[in-house]
C-alpha positions as CSV (number, residue, x, y, z in Angstrom):
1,X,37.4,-4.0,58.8
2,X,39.9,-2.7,61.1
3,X,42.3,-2.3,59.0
4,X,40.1,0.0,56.3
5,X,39.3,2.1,59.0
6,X,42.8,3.0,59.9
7,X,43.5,5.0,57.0
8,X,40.3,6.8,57.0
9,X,41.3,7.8,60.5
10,X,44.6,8.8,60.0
11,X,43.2,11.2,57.1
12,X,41.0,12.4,59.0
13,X,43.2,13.8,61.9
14,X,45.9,15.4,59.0
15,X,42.9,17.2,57.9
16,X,41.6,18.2,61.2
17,X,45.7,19.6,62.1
18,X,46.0,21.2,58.6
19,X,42.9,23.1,59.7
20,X,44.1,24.1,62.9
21,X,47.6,25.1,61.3
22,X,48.0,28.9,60.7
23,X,48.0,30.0,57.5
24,X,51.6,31.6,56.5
25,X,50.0,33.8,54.2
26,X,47.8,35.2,57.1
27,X,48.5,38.8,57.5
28,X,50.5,39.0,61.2
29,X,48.7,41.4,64.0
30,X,50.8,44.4,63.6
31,X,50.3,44.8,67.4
32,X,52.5,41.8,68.0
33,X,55.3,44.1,66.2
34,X,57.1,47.0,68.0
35,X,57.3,49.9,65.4
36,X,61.0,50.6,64.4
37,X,62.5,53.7,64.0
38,X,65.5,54.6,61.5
39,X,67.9,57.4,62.0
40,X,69.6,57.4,57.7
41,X,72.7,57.3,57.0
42,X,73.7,61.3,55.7
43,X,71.5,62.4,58.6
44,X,73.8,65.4,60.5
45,X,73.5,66.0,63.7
46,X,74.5,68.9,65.9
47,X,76.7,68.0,69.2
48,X,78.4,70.2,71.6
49,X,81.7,69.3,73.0
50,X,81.9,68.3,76.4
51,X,86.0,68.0,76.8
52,X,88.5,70.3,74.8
53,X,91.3,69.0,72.5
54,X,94.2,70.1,71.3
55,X,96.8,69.0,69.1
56,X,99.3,70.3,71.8
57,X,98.6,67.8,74.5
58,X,96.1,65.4,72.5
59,X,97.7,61.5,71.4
60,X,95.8,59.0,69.2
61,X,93.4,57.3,70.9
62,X,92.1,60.0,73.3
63,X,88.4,60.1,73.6
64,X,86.1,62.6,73.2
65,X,83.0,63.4,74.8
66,X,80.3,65.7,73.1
67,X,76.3,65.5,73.6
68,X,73.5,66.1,71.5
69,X,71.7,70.0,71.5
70,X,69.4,69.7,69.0
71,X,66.4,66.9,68.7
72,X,66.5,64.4,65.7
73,X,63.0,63.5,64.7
74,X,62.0,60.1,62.8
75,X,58.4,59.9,61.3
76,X,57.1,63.2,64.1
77,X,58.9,61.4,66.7
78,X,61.9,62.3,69.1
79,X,64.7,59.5,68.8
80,X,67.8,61.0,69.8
81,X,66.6,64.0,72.2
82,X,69.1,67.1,73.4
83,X,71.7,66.1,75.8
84,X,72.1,62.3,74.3
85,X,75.8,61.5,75.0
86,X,78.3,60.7,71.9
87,X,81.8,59.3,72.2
88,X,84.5,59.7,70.1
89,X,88.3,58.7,69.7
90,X,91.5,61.0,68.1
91,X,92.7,58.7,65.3
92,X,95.7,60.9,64.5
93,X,97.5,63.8,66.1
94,X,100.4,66.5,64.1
95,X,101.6,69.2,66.1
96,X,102.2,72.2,63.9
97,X,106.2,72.7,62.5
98,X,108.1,75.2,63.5
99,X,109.1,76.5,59.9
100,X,105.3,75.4,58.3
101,X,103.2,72.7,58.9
102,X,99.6,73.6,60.6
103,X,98.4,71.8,63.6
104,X,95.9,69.2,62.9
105,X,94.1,65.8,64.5
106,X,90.9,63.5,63.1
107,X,88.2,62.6,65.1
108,X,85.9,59.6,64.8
109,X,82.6,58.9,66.7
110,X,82.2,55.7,67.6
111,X,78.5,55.2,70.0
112,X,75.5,57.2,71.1
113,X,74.0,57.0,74.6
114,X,70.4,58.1,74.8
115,X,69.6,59.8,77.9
116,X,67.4,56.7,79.7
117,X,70.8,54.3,79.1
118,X,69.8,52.8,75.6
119,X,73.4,52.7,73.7
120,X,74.4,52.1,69.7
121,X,77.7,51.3,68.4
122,X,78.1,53.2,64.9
123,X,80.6,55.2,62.8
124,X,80.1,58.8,61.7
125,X,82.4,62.0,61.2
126,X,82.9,65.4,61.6
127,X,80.7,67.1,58.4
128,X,80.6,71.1,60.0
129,X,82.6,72.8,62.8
130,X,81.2,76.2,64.3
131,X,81.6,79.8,62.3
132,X,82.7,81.0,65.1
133,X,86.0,78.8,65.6
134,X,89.2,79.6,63.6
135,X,90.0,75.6,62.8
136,X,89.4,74.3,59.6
137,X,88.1,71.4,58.4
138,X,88.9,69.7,55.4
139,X,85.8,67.6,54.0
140,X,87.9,64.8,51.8
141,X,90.5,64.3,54.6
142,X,88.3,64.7,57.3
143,X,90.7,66.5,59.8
144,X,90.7,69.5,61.3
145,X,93.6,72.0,60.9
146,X,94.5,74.9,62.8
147,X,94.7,78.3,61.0
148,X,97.9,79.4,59.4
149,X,100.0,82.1,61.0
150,X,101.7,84.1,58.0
151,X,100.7,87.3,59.0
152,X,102.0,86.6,62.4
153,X,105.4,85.5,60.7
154,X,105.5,88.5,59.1
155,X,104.2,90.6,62.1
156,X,107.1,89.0,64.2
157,X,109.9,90.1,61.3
158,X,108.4,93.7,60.4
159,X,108.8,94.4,64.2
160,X,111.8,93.4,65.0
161,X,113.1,95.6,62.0
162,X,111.2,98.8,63.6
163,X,112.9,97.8,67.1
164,X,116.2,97.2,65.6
165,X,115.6,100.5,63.4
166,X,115.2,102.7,66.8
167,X,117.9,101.1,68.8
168,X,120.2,101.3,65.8
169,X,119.7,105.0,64.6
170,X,120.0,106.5,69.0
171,X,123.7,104.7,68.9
172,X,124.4,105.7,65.1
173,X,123.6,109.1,66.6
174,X,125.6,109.0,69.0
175,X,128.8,108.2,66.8
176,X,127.4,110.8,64.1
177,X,125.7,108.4,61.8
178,X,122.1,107.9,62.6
179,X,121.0,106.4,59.2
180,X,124.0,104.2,59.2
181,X,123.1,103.0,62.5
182,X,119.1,102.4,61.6
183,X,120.4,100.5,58.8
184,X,122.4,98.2,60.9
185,X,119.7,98.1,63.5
186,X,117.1,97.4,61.4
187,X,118.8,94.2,59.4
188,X,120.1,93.0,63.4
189,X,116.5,93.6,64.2
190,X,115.0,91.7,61.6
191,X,117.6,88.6,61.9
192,X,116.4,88.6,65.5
193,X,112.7,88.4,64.6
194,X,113.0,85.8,61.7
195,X,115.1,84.1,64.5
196,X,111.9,84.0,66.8
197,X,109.8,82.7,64.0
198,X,112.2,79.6,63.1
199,X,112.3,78.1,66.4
200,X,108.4,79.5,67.6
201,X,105.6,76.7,66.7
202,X,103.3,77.7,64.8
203,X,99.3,77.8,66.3
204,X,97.8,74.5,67.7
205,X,94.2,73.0,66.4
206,X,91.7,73.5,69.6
207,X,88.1,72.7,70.1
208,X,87.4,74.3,73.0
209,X,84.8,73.1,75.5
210,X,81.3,74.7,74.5
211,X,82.5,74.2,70.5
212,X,79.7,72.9,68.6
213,X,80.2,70.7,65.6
214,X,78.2,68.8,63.4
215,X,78.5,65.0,62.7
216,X,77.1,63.1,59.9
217,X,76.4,59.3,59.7
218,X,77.2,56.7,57.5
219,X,75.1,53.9,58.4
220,X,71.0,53.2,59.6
221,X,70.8,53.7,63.6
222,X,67.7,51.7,64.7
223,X,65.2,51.7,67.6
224,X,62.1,50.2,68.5
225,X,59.1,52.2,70.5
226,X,60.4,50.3,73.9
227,X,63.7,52.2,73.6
228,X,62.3,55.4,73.0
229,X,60.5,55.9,76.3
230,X,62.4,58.9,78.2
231,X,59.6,59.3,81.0
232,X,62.1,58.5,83.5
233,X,65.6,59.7,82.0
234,X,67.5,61.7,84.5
235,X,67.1,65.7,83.8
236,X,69.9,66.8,82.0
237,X,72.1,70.1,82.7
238,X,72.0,73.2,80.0
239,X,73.5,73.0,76.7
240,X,76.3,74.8,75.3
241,X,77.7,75.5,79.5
242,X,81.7,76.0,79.3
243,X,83.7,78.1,77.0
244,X,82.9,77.6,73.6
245,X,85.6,78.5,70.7
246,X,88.8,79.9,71.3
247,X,89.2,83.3,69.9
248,X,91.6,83.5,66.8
249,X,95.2,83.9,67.0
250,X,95.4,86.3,64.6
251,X,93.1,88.5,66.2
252,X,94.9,88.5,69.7
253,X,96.8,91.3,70.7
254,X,100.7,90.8,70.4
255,X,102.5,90.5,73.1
256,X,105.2,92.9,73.3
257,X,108.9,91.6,72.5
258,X,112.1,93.0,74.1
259,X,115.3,93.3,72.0
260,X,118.2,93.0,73.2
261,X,120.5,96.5,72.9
């Protein structure tokens, strides 16, 4: 009798533990869940630089430091609020030629601090640089080149001729042949300048502190609710402080050369 009862018993506790298993195909409290939060990849995102660079005294592998002035909103919620830090590294520096050649440097971004501490590693790059800037920034290469500086090649030449011209024409007057002299002056004059150009660099790439620029990513950047909580996050100074984009080099005011007699 015994032994007839065993298996009764042992079906009847795998039916009683079946019972008491959870069923897999249960639908799982949602509560139990933090909702995550998904930055796309393509999203851009306005920063502001904190450092300057330039091609003059920047070497691959120099960071940069920028932050975050505009809020970046996932589902009506603030992920990556104002003044969020972002770091970035020079990949590549050229100093500009002294014949041709334009300065130019790439940047990559590499992580984003939000401003209570929570950090993500990702990879993004410059997609916009600010109207106000005279760089340029070439979208397939992704570097950023300084302007070109014909008209200040040419500026250089054309007055060295003039001061040549002047210098030449009071001597040739002197000895009774002004235009002889002007002529002389002028070609000496214009030597001198295209001299000047030759062994002059021409104008470094700068992103001056202040510069805004725009980066773009090209990968998902997740949170969870819990990381999103800036209640406590340290207050954060103003956006855009320091001295923002250098004016153009073709618009400053020449400096006034002195040819030798």
């Amino acid at each position: 009798m015994r032994m007839r009862a065993l298996p009764l018993l042992l079906a009847g506790v795998g039916s009683l533990a079946a019972q008491q298993a959870p069923d897999a195909s249960a639908p799982v409290d949602s509560k139990l869940e933090p909702k995550t939060f998904q930055v796309e990849p393509n999203t851009r995102i306005p920063l502001s630089m904190i450092n300057s660079v330039s091609t003059k005294t920047a070497a691959a592998g120099d960071r940069v430091y920028l932050e975050t002035v505009f809020p970046i909103l996932v589902d009506g919620r603030i992920v990556i609020p104002p003044g969020s830090y972002v770091a970035g590294t020079i990949t590549k520096v050229q100093r500009p030629g002294k014949v041709k050649g334009r300065g130019e440097f790439y940047l990559r971004f590499d992580s984003l601090t939000l401003p209570n501490g929570v950090t993500r590693d990702f990879r993004a790059r410059v997609s916009g640089l600010d109207g106000r800037a005279s760089e340029e920034l070439d979208r397939n290469e992704g570097s950023i080149k300084s302007e070109g500086n014909k008209s200040g090649d040419t500026r250089t030449v054309l007055e060295g001729a003039i001061a040549g011209a002047s210098v030449g024409a009071l001597a040739g007057s002197a000895a009774g042949a002004a235009g002889m002299g002007a002529g002389i002056g002028a070609a000496a004059g214009a030597a001198a300048g295209l001299a000047t150009v030759l062994f002059t660099r021409g104008p470094d790439a700068v992103l001056a502190k202040g510069t805004t620029i725009e980066m773009v990513l090209d990968r998902n950047v997740d949170f969870n609710e819990s990381e999103l909580d800036f209640s406590n996050s340290p207050s954060r100074r103003g956006v855009g402080e320091g001295s923002g984009p250098l004016p153009s080099q073709k618009n400053q005011s020449a400096v006034p050369r002195r040819w030798p007699l």
